[in-house]
PDB file with SEQRES, HELIX, SHEET and CRYST1 records, atoms N, CA, C and O in Angstrom:
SEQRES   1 A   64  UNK UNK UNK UNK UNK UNK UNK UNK UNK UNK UNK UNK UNK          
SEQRES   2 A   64  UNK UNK UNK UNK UNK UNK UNK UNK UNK UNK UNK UNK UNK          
SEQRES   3 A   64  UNK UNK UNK UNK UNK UNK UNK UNK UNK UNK UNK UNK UNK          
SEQRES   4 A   64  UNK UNK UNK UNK UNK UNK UNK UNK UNK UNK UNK UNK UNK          
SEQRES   5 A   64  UNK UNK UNK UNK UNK UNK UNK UNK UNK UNK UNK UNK              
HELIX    1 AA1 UNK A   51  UNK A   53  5                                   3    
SHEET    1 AA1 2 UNK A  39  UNK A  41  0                                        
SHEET    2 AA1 2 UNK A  44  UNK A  46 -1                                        
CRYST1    1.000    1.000    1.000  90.00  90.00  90.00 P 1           1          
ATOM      1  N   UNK A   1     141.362 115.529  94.186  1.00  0.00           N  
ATOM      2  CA  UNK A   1     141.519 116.044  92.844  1.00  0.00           C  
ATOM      3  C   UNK A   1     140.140 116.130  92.190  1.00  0.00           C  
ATOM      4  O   UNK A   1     139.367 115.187  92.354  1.00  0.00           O  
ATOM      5  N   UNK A   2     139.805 117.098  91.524  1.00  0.00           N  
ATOM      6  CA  UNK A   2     138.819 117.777  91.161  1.00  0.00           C  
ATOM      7  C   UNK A   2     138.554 117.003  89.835  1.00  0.00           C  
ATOM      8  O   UNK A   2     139.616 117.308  89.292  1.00  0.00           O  
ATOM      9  N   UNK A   3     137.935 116.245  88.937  1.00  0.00           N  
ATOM     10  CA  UNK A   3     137.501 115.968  87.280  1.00  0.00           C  
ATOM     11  C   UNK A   3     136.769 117.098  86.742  1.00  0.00           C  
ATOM     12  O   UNK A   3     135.797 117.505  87.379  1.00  0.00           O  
ATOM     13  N   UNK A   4     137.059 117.590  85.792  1.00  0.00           N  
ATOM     14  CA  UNK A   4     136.296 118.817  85.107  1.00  0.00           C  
ATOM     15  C   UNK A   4     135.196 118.310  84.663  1.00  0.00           C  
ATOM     16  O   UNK A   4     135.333 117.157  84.254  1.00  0.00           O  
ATOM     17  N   UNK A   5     133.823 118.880  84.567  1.00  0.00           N  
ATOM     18  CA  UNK A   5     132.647 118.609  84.517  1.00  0.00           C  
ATOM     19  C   UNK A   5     131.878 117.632  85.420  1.00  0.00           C  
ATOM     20  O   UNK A   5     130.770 117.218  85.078  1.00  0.00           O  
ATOM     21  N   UNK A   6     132.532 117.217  86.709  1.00  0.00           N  
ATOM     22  CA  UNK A   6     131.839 116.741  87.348  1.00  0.00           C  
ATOM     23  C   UNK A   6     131.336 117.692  88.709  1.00  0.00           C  
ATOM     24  O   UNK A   6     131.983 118.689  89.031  1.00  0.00           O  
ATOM     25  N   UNK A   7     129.980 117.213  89.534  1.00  0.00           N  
ATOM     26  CA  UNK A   7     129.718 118.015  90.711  1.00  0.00           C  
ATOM     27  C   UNK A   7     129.531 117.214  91.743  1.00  0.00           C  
ATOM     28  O   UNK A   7     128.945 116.131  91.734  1.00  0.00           O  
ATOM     29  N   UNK A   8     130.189 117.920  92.910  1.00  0.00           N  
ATOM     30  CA  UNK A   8     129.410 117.056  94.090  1.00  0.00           C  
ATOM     31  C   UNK A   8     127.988 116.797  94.353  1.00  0.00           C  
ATOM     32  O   UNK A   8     127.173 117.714  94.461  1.00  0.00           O  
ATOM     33  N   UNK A   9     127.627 115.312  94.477  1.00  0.00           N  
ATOM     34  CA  UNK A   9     125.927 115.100  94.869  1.00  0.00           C  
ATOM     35  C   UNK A   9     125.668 115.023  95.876  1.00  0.00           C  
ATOM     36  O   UNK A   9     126.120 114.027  96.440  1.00  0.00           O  
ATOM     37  N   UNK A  10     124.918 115.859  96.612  1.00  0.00           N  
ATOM     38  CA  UNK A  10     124.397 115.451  98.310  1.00  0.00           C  
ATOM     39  C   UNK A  10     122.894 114.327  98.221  1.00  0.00           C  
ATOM     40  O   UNK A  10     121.806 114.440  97.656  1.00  0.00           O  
ATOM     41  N   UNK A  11     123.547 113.209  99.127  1.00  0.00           N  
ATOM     42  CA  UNK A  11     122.549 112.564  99.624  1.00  0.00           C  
ATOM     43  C   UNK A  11     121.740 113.423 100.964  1.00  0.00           C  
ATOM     44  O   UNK A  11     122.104 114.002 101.988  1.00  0.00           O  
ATOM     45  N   UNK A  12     120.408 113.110 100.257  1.00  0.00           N  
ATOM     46  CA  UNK A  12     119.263 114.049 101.329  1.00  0.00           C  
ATOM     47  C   UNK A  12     119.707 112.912 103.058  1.00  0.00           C  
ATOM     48  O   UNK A  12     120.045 111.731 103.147  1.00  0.00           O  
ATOM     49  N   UNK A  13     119.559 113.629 103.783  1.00  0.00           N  
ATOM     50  CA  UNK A  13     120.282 113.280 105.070  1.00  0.00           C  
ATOM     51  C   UNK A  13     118.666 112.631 105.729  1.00  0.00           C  
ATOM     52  O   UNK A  13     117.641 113.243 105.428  1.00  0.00           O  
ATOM     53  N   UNK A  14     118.598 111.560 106.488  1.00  0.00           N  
ATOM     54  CA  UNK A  14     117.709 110.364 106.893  1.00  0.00           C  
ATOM     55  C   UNK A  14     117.324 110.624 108.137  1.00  0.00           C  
ATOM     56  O   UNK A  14     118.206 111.026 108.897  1.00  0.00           O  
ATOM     57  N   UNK A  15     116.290 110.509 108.535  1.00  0.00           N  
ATOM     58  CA  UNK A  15     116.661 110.594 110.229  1.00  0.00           C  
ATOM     59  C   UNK A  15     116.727 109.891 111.127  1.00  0.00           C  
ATOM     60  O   UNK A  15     116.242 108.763 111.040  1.00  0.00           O  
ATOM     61  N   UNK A  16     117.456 110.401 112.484  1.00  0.00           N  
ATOM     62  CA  UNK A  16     118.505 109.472 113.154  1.00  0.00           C  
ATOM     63  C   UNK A  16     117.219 108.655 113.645  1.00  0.00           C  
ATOM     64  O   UNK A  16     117.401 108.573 114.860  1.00  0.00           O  
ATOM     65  N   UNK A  17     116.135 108.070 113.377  1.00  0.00           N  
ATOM     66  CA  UNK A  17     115.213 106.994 113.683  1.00  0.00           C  
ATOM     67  C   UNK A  17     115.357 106.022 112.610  1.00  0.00           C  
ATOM     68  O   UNK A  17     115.043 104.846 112.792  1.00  0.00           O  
ATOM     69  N   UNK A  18     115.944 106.565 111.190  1.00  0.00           N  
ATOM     70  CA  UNK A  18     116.014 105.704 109.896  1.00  0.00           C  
ATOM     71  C   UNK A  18     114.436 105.379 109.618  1.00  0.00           C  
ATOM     72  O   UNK A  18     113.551 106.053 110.145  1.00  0.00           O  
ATOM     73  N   UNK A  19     114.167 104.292 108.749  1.00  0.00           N  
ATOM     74  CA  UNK A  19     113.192 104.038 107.811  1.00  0.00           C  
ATOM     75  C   UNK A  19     112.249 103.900 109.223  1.00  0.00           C  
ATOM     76  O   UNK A  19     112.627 103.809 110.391  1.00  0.00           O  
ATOM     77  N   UNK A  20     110.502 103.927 108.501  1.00  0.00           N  
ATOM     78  CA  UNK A  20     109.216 104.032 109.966  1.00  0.00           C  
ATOM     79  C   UNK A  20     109.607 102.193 109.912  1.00  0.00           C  
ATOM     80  O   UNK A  20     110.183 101.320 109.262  1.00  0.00           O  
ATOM     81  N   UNK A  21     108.766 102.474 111.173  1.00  0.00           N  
ATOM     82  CA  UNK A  21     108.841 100.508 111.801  1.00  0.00           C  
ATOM     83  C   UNK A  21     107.465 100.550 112.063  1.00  0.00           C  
ATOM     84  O   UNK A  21     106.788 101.479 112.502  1.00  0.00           O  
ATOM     85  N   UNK A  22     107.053  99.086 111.637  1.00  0.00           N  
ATOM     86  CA  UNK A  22     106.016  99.042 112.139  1.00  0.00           C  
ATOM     87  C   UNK A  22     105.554  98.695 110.718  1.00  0.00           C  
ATOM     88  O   UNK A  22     106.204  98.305 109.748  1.00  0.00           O  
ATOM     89  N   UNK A  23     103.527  99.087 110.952  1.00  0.00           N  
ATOM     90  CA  UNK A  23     102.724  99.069 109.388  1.00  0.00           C  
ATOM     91  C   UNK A  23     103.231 100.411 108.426  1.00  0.00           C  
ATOM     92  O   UNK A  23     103.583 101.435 109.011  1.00  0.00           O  
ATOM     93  N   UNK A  24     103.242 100.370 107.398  1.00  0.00           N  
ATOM     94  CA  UNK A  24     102.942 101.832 106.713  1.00  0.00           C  
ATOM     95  C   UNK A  24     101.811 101.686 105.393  1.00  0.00           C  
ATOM     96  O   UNK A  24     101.340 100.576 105.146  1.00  0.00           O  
ATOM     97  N   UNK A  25     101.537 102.537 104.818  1.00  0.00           N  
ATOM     98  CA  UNK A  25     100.423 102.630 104.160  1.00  0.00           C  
ATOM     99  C   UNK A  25     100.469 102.496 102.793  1.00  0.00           C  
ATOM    100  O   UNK A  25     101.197 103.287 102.193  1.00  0.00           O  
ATOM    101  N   UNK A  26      99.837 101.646 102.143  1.00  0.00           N  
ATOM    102  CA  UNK A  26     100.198 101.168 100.148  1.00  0.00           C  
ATOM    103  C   UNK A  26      98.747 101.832 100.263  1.00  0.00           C  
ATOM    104  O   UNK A  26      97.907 101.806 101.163  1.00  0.00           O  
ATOM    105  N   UNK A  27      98.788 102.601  98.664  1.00  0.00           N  
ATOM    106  CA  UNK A  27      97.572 103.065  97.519  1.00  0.00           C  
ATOM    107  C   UNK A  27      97.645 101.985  96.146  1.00  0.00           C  
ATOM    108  O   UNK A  27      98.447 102.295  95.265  1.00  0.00           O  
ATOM    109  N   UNK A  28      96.839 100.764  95.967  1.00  0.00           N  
ATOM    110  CA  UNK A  28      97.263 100.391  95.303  1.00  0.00           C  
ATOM    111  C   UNK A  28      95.912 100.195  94.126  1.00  0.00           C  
ATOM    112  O   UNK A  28      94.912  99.684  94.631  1.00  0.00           O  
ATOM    113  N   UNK A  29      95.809 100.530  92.718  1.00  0.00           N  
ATOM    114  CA  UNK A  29      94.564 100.336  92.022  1.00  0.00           C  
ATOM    115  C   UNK A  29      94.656  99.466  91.140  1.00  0.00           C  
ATOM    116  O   UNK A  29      95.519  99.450  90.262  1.00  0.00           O  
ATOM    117  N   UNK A  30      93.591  98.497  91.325  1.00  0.00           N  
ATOM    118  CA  UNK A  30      93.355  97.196  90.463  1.00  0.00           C  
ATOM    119  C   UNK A  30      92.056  96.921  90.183  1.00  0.00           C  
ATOM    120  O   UNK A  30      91.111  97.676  90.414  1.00  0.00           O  
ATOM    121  N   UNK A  31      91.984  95.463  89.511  1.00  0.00           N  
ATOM    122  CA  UNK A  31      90.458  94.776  89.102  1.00  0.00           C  
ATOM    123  C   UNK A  31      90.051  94.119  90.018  1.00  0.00           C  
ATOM    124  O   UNK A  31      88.850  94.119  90.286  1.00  0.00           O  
ATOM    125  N   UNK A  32      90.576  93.696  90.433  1.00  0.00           N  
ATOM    126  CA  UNK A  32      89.974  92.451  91.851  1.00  0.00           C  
ATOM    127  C   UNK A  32      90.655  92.108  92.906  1.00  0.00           C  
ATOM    128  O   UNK A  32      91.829  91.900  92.599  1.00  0.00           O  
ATOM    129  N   UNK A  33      90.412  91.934  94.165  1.00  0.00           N  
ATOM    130  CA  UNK A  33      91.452  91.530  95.470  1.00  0.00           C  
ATOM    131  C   UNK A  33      90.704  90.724  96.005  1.00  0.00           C  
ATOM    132  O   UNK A  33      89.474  90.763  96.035  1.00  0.00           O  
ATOM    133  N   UNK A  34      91.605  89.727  96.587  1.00  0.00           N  
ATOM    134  CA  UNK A  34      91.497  88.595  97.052  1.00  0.00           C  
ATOM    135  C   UNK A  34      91.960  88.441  98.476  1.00  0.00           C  
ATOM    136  O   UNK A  34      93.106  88.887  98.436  1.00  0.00           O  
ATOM    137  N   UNK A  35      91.744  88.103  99.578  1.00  0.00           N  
ATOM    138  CA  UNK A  35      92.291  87.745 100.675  1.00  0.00           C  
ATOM    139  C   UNK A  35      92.249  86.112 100.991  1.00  0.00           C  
ATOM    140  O   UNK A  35      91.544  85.121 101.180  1.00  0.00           O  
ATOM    141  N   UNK A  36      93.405  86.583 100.905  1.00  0.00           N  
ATOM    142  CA  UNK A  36      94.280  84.589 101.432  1.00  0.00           C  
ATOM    143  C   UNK A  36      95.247  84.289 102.546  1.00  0.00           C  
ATOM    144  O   UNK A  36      96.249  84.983 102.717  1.00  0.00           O  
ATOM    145  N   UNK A  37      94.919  83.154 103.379  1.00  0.00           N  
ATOM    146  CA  UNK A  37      96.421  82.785 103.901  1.00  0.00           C  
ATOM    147  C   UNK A  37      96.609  82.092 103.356  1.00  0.00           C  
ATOM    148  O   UNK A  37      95.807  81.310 102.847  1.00  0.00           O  
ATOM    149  N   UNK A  38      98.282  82.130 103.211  1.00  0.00           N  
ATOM    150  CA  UNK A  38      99.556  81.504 102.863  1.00  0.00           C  
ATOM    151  C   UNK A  38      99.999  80.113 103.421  1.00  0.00           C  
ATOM    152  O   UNK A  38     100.574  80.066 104.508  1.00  0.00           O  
ATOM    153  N   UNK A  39      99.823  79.330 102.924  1.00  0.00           N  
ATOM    154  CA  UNK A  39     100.044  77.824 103.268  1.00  0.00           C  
ATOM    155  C   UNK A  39     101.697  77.701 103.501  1.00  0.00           C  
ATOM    156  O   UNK A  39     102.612  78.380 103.036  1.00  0.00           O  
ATOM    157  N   UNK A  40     101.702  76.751 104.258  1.00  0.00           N  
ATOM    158  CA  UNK A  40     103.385  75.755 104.144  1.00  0.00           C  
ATOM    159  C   UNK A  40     103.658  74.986 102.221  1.00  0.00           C  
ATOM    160  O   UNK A  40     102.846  74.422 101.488  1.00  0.00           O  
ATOM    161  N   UNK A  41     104.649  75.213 102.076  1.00  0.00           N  
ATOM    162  CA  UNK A  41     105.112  74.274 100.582  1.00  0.00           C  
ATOM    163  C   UNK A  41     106.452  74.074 100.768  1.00  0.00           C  
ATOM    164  O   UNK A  41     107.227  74.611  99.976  1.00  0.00           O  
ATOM    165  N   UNK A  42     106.906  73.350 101.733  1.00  0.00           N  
ATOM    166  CA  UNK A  42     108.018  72.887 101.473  1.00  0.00           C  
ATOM    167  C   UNK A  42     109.139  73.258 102.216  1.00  0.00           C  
ATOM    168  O   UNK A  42     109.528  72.602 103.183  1.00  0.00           O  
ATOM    169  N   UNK A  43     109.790  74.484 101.732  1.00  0.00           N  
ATOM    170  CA  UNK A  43     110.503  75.983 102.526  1.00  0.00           C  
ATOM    171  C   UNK A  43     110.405  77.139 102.321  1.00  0.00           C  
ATOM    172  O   UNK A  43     111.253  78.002 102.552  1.00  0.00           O  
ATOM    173  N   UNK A  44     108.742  77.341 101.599  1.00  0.00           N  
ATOM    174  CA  UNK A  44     108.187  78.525 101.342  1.00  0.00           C  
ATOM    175  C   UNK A  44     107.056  78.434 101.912  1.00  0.00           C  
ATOM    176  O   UNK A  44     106.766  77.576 102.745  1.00  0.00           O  
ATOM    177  N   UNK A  45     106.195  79.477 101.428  1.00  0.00           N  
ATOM    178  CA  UNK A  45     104.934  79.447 101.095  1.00  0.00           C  
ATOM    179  C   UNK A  45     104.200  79.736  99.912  1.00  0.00           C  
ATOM    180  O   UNK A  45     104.860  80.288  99.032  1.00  0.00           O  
ATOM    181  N   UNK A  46     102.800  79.466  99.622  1.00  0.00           N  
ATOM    182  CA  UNK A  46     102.285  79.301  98.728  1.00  0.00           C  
ATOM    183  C   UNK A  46     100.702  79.779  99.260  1.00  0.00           C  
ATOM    184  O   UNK A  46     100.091  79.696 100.325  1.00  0.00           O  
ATOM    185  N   UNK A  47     100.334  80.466  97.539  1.00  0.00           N  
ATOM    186  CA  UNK A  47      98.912  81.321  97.909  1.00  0.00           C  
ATOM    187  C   UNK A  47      98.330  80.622  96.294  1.00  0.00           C  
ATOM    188  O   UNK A  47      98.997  80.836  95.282  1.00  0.00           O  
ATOM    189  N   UNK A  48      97.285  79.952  96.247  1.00  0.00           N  
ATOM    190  CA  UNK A  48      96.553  79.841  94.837  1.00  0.00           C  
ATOM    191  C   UNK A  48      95.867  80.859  94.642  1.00  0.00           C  
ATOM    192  O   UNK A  48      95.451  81.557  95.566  1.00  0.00           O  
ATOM    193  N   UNK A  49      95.628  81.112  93.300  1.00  0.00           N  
ATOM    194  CA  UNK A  49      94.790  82.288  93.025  1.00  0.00           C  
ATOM    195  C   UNK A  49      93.785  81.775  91.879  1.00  0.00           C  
ATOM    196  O   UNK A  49      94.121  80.737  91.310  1.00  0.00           O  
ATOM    197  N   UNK A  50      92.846  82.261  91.566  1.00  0.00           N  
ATOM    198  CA  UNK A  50      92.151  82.065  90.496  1.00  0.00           C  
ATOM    199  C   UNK A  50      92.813  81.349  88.894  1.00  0.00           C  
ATOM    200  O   UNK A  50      93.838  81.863  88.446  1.00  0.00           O  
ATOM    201  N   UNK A  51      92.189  80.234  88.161  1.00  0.00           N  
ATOM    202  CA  UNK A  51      93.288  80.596  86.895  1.00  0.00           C  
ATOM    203  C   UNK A  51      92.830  81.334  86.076  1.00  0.00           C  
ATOM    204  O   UNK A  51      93.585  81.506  85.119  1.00  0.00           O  
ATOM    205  N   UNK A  52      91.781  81.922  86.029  1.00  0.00           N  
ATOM    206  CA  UNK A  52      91.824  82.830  85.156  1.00  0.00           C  
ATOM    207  C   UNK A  52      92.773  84.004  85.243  1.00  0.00           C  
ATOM    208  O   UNK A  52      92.985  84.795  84.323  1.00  0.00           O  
ATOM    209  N   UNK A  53      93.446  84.041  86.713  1.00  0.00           N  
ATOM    210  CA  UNK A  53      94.339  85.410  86.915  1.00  0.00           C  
ATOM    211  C   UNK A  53      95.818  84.922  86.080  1.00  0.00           C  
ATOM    212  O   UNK A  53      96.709  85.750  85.891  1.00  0.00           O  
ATOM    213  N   UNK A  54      95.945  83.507  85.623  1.00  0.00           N  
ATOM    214  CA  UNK A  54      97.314  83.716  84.800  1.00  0.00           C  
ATOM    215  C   UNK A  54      97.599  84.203  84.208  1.00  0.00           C  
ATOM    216  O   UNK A  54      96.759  84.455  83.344  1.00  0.00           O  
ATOM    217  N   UNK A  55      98.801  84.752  84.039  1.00  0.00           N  
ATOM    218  CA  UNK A  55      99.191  85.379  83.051  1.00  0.00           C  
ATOM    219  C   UNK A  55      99.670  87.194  83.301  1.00  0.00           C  
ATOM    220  O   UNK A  55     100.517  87.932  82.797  1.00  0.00           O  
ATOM    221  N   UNK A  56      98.392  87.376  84.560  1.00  0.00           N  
ATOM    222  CA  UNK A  56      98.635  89.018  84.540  1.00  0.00           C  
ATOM    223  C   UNK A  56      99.194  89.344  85.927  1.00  0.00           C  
ATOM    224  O   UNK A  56      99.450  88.523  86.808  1.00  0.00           O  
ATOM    225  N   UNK A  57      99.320  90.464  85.972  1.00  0.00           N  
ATOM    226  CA  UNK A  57     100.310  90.976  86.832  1.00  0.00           C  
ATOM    227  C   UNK A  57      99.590  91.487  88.101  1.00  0.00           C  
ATOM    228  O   UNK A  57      98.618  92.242  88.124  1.00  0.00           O  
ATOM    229  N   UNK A  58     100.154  91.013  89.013  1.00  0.00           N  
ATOM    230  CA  UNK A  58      99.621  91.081  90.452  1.00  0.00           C  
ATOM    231  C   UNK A  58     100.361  91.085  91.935  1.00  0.00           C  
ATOM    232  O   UNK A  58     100.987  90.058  92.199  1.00  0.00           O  
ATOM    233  N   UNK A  59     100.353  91.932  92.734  1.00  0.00           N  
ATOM    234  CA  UNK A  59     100.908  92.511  93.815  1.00  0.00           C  
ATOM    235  C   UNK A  59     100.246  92.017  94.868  1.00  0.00           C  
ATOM    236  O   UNK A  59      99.023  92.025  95.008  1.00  0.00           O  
ATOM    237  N   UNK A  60     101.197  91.501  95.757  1.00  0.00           N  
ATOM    238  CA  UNK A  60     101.244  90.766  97.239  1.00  0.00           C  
ATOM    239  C   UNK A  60     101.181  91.802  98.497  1.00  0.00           C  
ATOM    240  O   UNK A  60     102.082  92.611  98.278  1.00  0.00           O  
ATOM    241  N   UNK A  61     100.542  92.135  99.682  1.00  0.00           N  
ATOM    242  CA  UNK A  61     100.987  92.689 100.444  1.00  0.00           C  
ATOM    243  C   UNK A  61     100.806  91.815 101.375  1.00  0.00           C  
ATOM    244  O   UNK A  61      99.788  91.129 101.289  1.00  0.00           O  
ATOM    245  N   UNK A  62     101.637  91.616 102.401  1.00  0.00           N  
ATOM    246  CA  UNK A  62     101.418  91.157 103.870  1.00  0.00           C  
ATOM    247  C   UNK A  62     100.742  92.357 104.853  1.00  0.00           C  
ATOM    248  O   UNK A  62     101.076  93.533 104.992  1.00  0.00           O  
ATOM    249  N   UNK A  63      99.670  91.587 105.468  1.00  0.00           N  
ATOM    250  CA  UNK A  63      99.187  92.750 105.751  1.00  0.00           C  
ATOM    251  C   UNK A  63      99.211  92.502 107.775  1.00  0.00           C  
ATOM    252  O   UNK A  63      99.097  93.396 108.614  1.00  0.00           O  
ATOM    253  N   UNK A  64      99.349  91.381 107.957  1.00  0.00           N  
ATOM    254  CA  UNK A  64      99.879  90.572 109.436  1.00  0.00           C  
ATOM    255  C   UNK A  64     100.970  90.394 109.922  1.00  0.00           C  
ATOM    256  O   UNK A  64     101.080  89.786 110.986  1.00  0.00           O  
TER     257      UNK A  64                                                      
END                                                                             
C-alpha cells in the first residue's frame, strides 16, 4: 500500500568486496601532533598528552 506523499529511497548498492580492508587514508588539519604508544591501564589503554592540551579537542588515529 502506497502513503500519499511518500517516495521510494534507493540505497546506493556496495560492492560485493564491502568496506576496503586493510590501512586507508585520513586528511586531518591541526596545531600540533604527537606520536605515542599506548600503555596497559587496567582493561584499557591509556596515552598522556600534554596539559596544556586540556580542554581542547583532539583526534586519535591508530596508525599500527
Amino acid at each position: 500500500m502506497k502513503v500519499p506523499g511518500t517516495k521510494k529511497t534507493e540505497h546506493p548498492k556496495q560492492s560485493p568486496a564491502g568496506p576496503p580492508k586493510g590501512k586507508v587514508k585520513f586528511e586531518v588539519y591541526g596545531e600540533e601532533m604527537i606520536e605515542k604508544r599506548v600503555k596497559q591501564s587496567g582493561n584499557s589503554g591509556r596515552v598522556y598528552l600534554p596539559p596544556d592540551w586540556i580542554g581542547h579537542h583532539v583526534k586519535i588515529i591508530r596508525i599500527d
